[in-house]
Every structure is written in structure tokens, then in C-alpha cells.
N, C-alpha and C positions, 0 to 999 in steps of 0.2 A: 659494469654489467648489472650489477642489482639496482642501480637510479633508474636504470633502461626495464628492465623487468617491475619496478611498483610500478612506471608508466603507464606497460600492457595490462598489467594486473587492474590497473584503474579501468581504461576504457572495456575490459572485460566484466564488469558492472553491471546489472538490469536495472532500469530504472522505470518507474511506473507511477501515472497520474490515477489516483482515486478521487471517482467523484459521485456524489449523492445528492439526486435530486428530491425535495420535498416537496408534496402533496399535501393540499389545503385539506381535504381529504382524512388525512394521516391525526392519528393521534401522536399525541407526546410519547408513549408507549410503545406505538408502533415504531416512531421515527428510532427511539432509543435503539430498540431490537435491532433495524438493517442496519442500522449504525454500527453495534455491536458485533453481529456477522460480514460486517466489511471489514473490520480491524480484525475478527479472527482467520479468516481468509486470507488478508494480509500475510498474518504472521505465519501461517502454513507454507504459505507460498515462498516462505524465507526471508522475508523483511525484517530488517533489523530498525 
């Protein structure tokens, strides 16, 4: 019963693609910044 339960446990899981697009535009500075507010978002959001 518990080999059967990690199973559900597994596909009970959220899984999520983070992507950042850059702009020619963008300084080094800025890119950093959304950078950084996409990994703390992240982490909010419960990402381990």
C-alpha cells in the first residue's frame, strides 16, 4: 500500500516551465533584476 501511495503522491506534483525572454534593449541590470523576481516568484509559489 505505501509503494502504491509515493506513486499518487508523485503524480500529485506541479510542475512548471519558466522562461525569460531577453531584450536587445535590456541592460545587463535590468536582465539581472527580472531574473531575480522570476526565481523569487518561483520560490513563493513553492518550488523547491
Amino acid at each position: 500500500m505505501e509503494d502504491r501511495q509515493r506513486k499518487l503522491d508523485r503524480y500529485k506534483e506541479e510542475k512548471a516551465a519558466l522562461v525569460g525572454v531577453v531584450h536587445q534593449d535590456q541592460t545587463e541590470s535590468e536582465l539581472q533584476e527580472y531574473l531575480d523576481e522570476l526565481a523569487f516568484l518561483t520560490r513563493t509559489a513553492g518550488a523547491t
